[in-house]
C-alpha positions as CSV (number, residue, x, y, z in Angstrom):
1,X,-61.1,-23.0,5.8
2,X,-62.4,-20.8,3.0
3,X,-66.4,-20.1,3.5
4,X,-68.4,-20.8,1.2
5,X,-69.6,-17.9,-1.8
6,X,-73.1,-19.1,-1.8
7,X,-73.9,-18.9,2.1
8,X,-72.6,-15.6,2.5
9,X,-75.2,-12.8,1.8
10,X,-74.7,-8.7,2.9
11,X,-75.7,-8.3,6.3
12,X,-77.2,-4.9,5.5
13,X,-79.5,-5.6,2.9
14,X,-79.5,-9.3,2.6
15,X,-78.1,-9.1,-1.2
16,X,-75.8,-11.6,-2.9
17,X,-71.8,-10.4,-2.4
18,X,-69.1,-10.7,-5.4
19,X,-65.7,-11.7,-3.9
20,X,-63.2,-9.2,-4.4
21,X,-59.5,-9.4,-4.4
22,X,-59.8,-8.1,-0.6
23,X,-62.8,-8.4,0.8
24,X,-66.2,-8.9,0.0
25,X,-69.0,-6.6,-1.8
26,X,-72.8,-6.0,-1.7
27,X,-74.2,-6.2,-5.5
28,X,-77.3,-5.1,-4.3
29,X,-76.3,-1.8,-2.0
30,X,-72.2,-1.4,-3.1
31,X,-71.3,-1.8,0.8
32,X,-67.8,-3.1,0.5
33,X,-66.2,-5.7,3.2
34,X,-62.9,-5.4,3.6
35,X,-60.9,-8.2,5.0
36,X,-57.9,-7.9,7.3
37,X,-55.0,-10.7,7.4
38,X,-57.9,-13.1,5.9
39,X,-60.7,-12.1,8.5
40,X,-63.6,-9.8,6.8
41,X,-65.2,-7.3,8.7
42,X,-69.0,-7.5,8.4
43,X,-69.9,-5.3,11.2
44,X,-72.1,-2.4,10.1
45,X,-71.3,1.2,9.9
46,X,-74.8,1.4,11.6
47,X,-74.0,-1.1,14.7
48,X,-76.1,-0.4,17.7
49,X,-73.6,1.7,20.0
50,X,-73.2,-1.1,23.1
51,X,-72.2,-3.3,20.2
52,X,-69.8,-0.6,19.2
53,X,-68.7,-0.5,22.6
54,X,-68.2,-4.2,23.2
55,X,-65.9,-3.9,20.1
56,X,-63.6,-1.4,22.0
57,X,-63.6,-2.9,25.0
58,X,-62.8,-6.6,24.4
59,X,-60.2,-5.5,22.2
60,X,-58.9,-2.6,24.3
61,X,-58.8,-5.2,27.5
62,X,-57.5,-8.4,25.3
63,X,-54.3,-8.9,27.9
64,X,-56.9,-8.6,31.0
65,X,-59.2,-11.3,29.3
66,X,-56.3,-13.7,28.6
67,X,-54.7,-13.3,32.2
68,X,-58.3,-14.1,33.6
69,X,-58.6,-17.3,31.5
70,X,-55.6,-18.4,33.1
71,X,-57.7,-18.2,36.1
72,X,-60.6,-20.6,35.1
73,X,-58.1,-23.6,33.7
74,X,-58.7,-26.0,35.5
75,X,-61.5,-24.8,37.2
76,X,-63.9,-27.6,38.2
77,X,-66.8,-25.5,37.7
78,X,-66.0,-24.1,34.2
79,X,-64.9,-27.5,32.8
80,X,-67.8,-29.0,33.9
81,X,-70.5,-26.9,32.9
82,X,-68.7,-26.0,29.9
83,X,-68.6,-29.7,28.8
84,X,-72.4,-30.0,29.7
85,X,-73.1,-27.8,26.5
86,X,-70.4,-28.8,24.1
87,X,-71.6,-32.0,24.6
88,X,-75.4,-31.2,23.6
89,X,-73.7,-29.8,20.1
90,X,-71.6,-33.1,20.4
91,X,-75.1,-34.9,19.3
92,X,-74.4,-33.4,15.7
93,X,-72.7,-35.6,13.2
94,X,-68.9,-35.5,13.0
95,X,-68.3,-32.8,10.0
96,X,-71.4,-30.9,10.3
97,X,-70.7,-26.8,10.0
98,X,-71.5,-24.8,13.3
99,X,-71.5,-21.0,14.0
100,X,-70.1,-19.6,17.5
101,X,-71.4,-16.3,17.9
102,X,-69.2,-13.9,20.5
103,X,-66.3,-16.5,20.3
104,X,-64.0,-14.8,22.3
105,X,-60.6,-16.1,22.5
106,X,-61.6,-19.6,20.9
107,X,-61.4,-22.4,23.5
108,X,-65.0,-23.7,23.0
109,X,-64.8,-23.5,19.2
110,X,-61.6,-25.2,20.1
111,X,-63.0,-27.9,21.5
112,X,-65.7,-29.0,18.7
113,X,-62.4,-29.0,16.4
114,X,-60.7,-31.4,18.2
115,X,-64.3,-33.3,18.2
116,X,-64.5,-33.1,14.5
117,X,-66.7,-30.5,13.5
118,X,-66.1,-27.6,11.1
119,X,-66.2,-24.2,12.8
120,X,-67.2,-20.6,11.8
121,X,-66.2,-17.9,14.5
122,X,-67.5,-14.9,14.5
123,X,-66.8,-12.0,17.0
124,X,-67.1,-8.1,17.4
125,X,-64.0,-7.7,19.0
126,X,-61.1,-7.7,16.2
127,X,-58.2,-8.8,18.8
128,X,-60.2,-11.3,20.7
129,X,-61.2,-13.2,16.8
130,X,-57.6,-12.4,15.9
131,X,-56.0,-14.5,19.2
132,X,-59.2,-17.3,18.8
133,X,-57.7,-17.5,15.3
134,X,-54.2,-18.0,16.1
135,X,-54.6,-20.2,19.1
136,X,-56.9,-22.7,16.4
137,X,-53.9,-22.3,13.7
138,X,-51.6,-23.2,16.5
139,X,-53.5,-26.0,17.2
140,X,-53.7,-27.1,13.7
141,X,-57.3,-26.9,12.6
142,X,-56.8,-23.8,10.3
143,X,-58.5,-25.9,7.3
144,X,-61.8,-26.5,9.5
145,X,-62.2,-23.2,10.9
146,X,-62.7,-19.6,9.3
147,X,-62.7,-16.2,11.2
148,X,-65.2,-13.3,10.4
149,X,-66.1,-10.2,12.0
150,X,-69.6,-10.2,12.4
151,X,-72.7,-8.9,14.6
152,X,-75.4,-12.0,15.9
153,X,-77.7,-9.4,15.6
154,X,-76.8,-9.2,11.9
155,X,-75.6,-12.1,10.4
156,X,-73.8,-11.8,7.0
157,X,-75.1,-15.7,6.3
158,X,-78.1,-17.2,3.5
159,X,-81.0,-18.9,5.7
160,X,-80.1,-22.6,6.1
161,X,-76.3,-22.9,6.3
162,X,-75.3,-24.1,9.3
163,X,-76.2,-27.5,11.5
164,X,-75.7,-26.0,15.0
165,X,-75.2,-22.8,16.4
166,X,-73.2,-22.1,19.8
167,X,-73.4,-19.2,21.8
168,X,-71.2,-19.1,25.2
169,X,-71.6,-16.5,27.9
170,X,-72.5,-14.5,24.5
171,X,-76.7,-14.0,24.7
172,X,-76.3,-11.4,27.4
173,X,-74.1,-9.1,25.2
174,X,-76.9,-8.9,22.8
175,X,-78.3,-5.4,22.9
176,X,-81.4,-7.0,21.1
177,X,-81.5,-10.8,22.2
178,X,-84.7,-11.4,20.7
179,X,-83.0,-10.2,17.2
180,X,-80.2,-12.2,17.9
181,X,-82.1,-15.7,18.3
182,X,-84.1,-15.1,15.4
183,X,-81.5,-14.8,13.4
184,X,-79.6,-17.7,14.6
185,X,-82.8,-19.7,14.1
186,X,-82.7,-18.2,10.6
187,X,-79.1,-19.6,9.5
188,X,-80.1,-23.1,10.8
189,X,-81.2,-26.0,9.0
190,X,-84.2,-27.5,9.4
191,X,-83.7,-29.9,12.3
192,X,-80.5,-27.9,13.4
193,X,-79.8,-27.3,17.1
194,X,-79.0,-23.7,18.5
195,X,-76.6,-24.3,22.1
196,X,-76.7,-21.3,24.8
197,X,-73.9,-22.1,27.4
198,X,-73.6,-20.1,30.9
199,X,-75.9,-17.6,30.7
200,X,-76.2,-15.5,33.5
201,X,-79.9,-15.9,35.7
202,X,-81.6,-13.2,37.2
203,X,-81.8,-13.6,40.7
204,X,-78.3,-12.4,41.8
205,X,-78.4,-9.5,40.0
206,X,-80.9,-8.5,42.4
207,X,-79.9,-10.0,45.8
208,X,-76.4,-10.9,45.8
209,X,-74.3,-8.8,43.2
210,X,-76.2,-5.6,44.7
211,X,-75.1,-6.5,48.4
212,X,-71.6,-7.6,47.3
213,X,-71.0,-3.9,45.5
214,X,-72.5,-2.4,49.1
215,X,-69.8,-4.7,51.0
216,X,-67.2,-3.8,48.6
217,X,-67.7,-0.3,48.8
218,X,-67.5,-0.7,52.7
219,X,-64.0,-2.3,52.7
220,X,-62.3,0.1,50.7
221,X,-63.7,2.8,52.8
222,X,-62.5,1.1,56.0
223,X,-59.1,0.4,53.7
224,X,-59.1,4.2,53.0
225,X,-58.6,3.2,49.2
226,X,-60.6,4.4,46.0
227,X,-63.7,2.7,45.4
228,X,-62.9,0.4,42.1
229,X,-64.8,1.7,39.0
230,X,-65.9,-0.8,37.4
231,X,-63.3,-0.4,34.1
232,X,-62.8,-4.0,33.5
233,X,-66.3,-4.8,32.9
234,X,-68.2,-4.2,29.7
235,X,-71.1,-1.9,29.2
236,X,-73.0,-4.9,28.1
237,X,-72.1,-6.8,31.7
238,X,-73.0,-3.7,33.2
239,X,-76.4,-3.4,31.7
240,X,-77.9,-7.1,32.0
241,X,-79.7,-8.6,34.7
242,X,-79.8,-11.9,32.9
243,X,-82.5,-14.2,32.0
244,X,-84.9,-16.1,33.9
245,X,-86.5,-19.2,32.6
246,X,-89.7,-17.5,31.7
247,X,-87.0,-14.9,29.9
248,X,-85.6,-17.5,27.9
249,X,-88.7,-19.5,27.3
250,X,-90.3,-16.6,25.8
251,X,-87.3,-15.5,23.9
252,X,-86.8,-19.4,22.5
253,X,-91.1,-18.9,21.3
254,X,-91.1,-15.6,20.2
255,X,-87.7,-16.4,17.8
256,X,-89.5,-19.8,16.3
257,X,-87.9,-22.4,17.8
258,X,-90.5,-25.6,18.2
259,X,-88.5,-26.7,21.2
260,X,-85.6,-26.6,23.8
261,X,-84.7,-27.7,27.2
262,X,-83.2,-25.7,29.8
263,X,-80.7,-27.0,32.0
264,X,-78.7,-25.5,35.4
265,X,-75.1,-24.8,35.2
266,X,-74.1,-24.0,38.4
267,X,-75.1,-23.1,41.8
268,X,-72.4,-23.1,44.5
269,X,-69.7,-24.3,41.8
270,X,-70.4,-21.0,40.4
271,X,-70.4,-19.1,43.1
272,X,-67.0,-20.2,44.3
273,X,-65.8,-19.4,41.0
274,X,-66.6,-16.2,41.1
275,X,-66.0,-15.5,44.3
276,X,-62.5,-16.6,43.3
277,X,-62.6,-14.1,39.9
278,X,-63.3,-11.5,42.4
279,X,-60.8,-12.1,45.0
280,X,-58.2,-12.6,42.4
281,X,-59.1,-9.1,40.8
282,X,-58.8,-6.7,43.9
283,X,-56.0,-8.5,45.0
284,X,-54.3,-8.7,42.1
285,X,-53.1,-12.0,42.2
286,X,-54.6,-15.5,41.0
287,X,-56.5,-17.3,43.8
288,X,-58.3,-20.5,42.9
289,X,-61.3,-22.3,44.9
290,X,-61.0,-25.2,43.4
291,X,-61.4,-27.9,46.6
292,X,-64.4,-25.5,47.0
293,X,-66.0,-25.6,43.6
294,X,-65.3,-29.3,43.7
295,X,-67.8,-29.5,46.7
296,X,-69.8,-26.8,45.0
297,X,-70.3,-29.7,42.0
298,X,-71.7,-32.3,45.0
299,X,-74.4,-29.7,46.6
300,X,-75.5,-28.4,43.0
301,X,-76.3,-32.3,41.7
302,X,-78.1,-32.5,45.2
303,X,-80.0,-29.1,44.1
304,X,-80.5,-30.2,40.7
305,X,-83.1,-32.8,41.6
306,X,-85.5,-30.4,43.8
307,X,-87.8,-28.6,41.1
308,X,-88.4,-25.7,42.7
309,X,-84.6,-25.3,43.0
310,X,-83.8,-25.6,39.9
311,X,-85.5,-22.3,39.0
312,X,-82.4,-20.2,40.8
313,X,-78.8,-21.8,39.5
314,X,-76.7,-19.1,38.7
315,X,-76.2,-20.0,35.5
316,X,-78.1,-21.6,32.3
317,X,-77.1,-24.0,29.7
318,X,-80.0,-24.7,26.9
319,X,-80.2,-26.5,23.8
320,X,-83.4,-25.5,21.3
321,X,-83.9,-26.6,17.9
């Protein structure tokens, strides 16, 4: 899908770009865009340095990445909760244009394809974008779905463009979230809906996940092996502590969104699936929990209708507008 001349503006200084024979450029500041294999890069010389790193990493670590997302097919949990949100942006009309911001390797923008909808990906990391864009060609959407390299912090798009904007698993890797919602809100139409999906709480980063580093650290000492460092994670997973809902609520106000529900995405499905992530990784095999996760769906529609509960699922899905 070619995008459109008139919704792209200069992420730097928000001037009007002149197509060029490869690439894009700034009439306004001369910054030139130059576009790789048909994907432009509009990520700033300037980029905050996590964002820098993010790039590195998810390209650096691309084989890791699609090994683990042989890991969550089929997972109970991930289809489920996963589904939850694609199914809030399902609401939109057939055709309408949606942004994923921090695609990754494509399968949710997938998904709205098959559904109908016109797509625009945008990533940081140049071979995550570059395998979301060949598995969509693959799948033979490449008319309803262009590639761009882009920052959420810094969107190279006119106020207005899109009908929905999706963000998976992506919020936390915002080195300025607040930045990051206001311009999504920005590059929405009036009425348009902005989708979070999975986005990590708070309250295991500050019970469980620093108990399960102390228990880790114990077994490889008692297994006499190296404590593991930590590589495969990004500096941006390393950094968050995730959102609460007074985090999000206030992030949702403060960006000018009128409204937007929050929902749970997973308490002991999501557990399970991590647990399973984890045990896969130090073992260095693929272990699925599936029959678990599948009772981990049961007890978390049981904990979904207690109030007070529903303030600690491990995840969030919301929908704002």
């Amino acid at each position: 899908m070619d995008i459109a001349p008139q919704i792209l503006i200069c992420p730097d200084c928000g001037g009007p770009l002149v197509d060029l024979a490869e690439g894009w450029s700034c009439a306004s500041c001369e910054v030139t865009f130059s576009s790789d294999a048909g994907t432009v890069d509009f990520l700033s010389d300037g980029a905050n340095s996590i964002t820098v790193s993010e790039r590195e990493h998810y390209t650096d670590k691309l084989d890791y990445y699609l090994q683990m997302h042989q890991t969550w097919c089929g997972s109970p949990f991930y289809m489920h909760y996963h589904g939850a949100f694609l199914d809030d942006l399902r609401a939109l009309p057939r055709g309408a244009l949606i942004l994923e911001l921090g695609g990754g390797l494509g399968h949710d923008g997938l998904e709205l394809l098959k559904s109908g909808y016109r797509l625009v990906e945008t990533d940081v990391a140049p071979a995550e974008l570059g395998e979301a864009r060949r598995l969509q060609q693959v799948e033979g959407y490449g008319d309803s779905v262009a590639h761009l390299l882009a920052d959420g912090q810094q969107l190279p798009f006119a106020e207005g463009t899109f009908d929905g904007v999706m963000m998976a698993a992506a919020l936390h890797h915002m080195p300025d979230p607040l930045r990051c919602l206001r311009e999504a809100r920005r590059v929405l139409k009036e009425g348009g809906l902005l989708v979070l999906g999975t986005e990590p709480n708070t309250w295991q980063h500050k019970t469980i996940f620093p108990l399960g580093k102390l228990f880790l650290k114990l077994l490889y000492r008692v297994m006499g092996k190296q404590a593991d460092p930590g590589e495969m994670v990004s500096e941006a997973d390393k950094e968050t502590e995730g959102f609460s809902r007074a985090d999000l609520e206030r992030l949702f106000r403060a960006a000018g969104f009128n409204s937007w529900e929050l929902k749970s995405a997973g308490f002991f499905s999501a557990a399970f699936f991590f647990m399973g992530q984890e045990i896969s990784e130090h073992i260095g095999g693929t272990v699925r929990l599936f029959t678990l996760e599948r009772l981990g769906l049961v007890i978390d529609e049981w904990l979904e209708r207690h109030s007070m509960l529903r303030r600690y699922p491990w995840h969030w899905n919301a929908v704002a507008s």
